[in-house]
C-alpha positions in Angstrom: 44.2 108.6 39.5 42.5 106.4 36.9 42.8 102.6 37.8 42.2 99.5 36.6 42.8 96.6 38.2 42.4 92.6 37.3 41.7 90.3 39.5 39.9 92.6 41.8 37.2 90.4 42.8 40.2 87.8 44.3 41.8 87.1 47.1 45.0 90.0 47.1 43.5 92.1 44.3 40.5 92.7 46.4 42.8 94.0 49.2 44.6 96.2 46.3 41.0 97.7 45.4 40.2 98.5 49.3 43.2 100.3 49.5 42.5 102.2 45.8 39.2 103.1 47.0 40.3 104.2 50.6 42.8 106.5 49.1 40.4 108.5 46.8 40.9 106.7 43.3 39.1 106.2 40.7 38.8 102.3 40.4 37.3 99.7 37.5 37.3 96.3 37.8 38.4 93.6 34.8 36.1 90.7 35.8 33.8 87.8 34.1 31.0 88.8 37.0 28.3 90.4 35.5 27.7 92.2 39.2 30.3 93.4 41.8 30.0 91.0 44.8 28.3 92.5 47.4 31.3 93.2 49.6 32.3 95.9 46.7 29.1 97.3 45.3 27.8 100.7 46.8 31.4 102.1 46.6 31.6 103.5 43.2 33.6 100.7 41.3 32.9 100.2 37.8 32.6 96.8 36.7 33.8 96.2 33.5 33.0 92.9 32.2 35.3 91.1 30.2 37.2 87.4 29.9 41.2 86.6 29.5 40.5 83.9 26.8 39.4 87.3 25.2 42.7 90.1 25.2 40.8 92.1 23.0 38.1 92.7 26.1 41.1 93.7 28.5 42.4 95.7 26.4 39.2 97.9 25.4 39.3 98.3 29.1 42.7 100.0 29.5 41.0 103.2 27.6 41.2 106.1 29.9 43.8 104.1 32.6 46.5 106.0 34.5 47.7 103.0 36.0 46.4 99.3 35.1 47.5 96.7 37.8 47.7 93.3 36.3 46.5 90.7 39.4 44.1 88.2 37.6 44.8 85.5 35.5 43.6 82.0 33.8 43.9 79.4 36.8 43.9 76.0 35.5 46.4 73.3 36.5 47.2 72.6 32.9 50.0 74.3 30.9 47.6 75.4 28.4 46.6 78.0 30.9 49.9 79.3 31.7 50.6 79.9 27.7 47.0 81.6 27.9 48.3 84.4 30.5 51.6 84.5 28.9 50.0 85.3 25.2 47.4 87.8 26.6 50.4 89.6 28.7 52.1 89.6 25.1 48.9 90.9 23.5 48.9 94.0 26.4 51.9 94.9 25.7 52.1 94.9 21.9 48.5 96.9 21.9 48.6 100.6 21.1 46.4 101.1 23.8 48.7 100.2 26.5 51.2 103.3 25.5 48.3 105.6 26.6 48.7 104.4 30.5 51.0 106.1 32.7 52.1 102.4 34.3 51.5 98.8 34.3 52.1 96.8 37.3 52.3 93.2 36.8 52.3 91.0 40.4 54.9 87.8 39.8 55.6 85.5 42.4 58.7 85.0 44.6 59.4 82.0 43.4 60.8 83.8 40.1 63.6 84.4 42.3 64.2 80.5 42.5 66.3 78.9 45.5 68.5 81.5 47.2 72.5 81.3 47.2 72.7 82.9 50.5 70.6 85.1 52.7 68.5 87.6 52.7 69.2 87.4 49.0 68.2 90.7 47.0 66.7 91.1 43.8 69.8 90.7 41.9 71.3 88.0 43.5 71.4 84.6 40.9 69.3 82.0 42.3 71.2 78.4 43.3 68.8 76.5 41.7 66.0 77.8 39.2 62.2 76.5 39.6 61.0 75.3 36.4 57.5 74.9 37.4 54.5 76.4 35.1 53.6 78.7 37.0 56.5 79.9 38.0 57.6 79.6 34.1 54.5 81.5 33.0 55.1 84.5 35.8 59.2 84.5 34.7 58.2 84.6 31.0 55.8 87.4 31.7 58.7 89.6 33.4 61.0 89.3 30.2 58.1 90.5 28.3 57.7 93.6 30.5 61.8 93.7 30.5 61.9 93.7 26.8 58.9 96.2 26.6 58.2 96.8 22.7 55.7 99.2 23.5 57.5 101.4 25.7 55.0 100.8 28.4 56.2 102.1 31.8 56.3 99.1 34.4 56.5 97.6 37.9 56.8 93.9 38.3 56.1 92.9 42.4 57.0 89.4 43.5 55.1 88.6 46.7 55.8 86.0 48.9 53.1 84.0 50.5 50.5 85.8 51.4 48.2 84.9 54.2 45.4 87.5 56.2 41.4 87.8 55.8 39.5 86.6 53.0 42.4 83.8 51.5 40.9 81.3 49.5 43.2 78.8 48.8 45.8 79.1 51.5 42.9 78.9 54.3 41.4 75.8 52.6 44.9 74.2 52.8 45.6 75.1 56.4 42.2 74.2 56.9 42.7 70.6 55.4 46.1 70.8 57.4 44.4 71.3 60.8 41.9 68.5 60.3 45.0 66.0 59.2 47.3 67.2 61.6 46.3 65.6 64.9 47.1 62.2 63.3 50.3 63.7 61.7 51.9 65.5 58.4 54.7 64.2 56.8 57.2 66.9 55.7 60.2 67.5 54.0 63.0 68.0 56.4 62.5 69.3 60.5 60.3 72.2 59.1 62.7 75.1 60.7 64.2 76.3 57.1 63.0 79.4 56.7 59.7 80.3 54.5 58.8 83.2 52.6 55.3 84.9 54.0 53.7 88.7 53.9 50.5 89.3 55.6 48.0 90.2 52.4 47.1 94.0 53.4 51.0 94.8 53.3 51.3 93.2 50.1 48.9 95.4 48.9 50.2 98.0 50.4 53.3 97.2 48.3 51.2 96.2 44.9 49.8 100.4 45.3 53.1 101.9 45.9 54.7 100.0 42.6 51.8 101.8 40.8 52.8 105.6 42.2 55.7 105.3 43.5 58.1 107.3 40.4 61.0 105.4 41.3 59.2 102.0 41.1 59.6 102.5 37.1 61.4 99.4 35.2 61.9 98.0 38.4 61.4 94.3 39.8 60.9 94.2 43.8 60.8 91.2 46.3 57.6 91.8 48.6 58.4 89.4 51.6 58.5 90.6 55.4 62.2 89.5 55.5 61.1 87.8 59.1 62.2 84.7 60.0 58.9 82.5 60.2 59.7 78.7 59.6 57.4 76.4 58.4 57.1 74.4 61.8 56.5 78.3 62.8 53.3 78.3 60.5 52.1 74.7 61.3 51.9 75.7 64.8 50.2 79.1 64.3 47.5 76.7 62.0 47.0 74.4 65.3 47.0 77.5 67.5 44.0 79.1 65.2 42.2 75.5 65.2 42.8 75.0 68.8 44.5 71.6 68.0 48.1 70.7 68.0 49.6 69.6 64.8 51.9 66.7 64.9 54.5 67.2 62.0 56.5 63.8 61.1 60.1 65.2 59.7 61.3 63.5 56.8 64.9 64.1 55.2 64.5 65.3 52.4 65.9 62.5 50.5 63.3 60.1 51.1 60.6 62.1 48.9 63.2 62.5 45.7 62.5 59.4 44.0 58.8 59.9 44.0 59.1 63.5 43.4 61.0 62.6 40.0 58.4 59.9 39.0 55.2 62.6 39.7 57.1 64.7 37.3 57.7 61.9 34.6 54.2 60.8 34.6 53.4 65.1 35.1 55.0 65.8 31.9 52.5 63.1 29.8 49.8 64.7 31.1 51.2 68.4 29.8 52.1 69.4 33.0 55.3 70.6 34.5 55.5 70.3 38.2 59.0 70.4 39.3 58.4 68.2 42.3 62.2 67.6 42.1 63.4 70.9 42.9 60.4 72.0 45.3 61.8 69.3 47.9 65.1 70.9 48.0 62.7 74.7 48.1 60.6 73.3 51.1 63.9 72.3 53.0 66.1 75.6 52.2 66.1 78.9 53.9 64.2 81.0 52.4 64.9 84.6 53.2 64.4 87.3 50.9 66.0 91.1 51.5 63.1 93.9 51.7 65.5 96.3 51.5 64.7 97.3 47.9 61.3 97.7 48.6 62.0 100.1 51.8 64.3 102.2 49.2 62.2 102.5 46.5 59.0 101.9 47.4 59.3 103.3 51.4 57.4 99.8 52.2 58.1 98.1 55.2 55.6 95.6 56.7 52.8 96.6 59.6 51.2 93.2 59.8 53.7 91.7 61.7 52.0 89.1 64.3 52.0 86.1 62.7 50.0 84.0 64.4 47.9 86.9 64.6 47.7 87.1 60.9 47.0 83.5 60.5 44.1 83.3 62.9 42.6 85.8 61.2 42.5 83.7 58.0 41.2 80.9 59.4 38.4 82.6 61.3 
């Protein structure tokens, strides 16, 4: 099988290209690097050099693709980015070249799926409350471009949870920053035992490959969470654990951080930017348990990675 993935020099696409490569497929990567880091070079990879801000590069690169898994994207705090990844999404899809590939994955984010009603809450359930976020805007919009599919393109659209496991960039530097601040104490938003959605990184991308071969993946959008039920005090202790500190969290009801919350997003929304601090402080104090049972049906997924604190001091190390 012919791949090409974006976002393979990252965080979980770089797990997706292990995985590609360890499985005997053919594997280019969509990247601004002019070299493949060292970790991937020697293994037969082609880089193909390219940039977001230009579709046309990404699509030239689709030529010759059985299966084109969509991980990368413009990272910018700003909105303007988010409308960026949403046009070049648009562009993909319109493209003549993108009828010519057997399957397009596109990887979302769980929080498409908004606040829950009740759980484990499947993939069809209507969220209680809907995150209006720009990221979470961008990644939604993206899905009812694939939904609406003007070019026919066969899809899979993956929503991970969060992912943790070796070689996280930004999750380690926060539970990093978290460990150092956490001996005097961190404030948080309710007693930190709602529930929070995590999968360990190598069975994400476990899950990410399967939605690319898998037939029955076709047109389909699939929760990728481990359904367990970590809470957050759960993953501030595993952090302490892996620092070999304790971690003193100061519960706050949730209350206390609305007002602020909706001032950030009034000041937020001058700046162009659209937060939705507001309904994150409700997120962060809800149960957040996702059904994989969709995944195990379609898919045959099911995690393997399932020591937690295992998994965590692993990203830290």
């Amino acid at each position: 099988m012919r791949t090409l993935v974006s976002g393979g020099t990252g965080f979980i696409g770089g797990h997706v290209v292990d995985l590609l490569i360890e499985e005997g497929h053919s594997v280019k990567i969509f990247s601004r690097r002019t070299v493949l880091p060292e970790r991937l070079s020697g293994r037969g990879i082609e880089n193909v050099w390219g940039d977001f801000e230009n579709p046309l590069s990404l699509i030239a690169a689709l030529e010759g693709v059985d299966v084109f898994f969509h991980i990368g994207e413009i990272r910018s705090t700003f909105m303007a980015a988010c409308l960026k990844n949403i046009a070049l999404l648009q562009q993909i899809v319109s493209s003549p070249a993108v009828r010519k590939i057997g399957r397009l994955v596109f990887v979302s984010s769980i929080t498409v799926a908004g606040i829950p009603v009740e759980v484990p809450a499947t993939e069809d359930a209507a969220p209680e409350i809907t995150l209006n976020d720009q990221y979470t805007f961008y990644k939604r919009t993206c899905e009812g471009l694939l939904a609406r599919n003007p070019s026919g393109v066969e899809y899979a659209i993956v929503r991970p949870a969060i992912a943790y496991g070796p070689r996280s960039i930004n999750l380690r530097k926060i539970a990093g920053a978290m460990a150092k601040a956490g001996t005097i104490g961190l404030p948080f938003i309710g007693s930190g035992r709602s529930i929070a959605p995590f999968v360990h990184v190598k069975d994400l991308a476990r899950a990410i490959y399967f939605a690319g071969v898998r037939p029955g993946a076709a047109g389909q959008t699939i929760n990728i969470t481990d359904s367990l039920p970590h809470t957050w005090r759960e993953f501030f202790d595993a952090i302490g654990s892996a620092a070999g500190r304790r971690l003193i969290i100061i519960p706050f009801p949730p209350l206390c951080f609305k007002v602020p919350a909706a001032f950030v997003d009034c000041l937020a929304s001058l700046c162009n930017l659209r937060l939705d601090l507001t309904k994150y402080i409700t997120y962060f104090s809800r149960d957040l348990l996702f059904s994989r049972q969709k995944a195990k049906d379609i898919l045959g997924w099911e995690p393997l990675c399932t020591d937690f604190n295992g998994g965590i001091k692993e990203m830290m190390a």
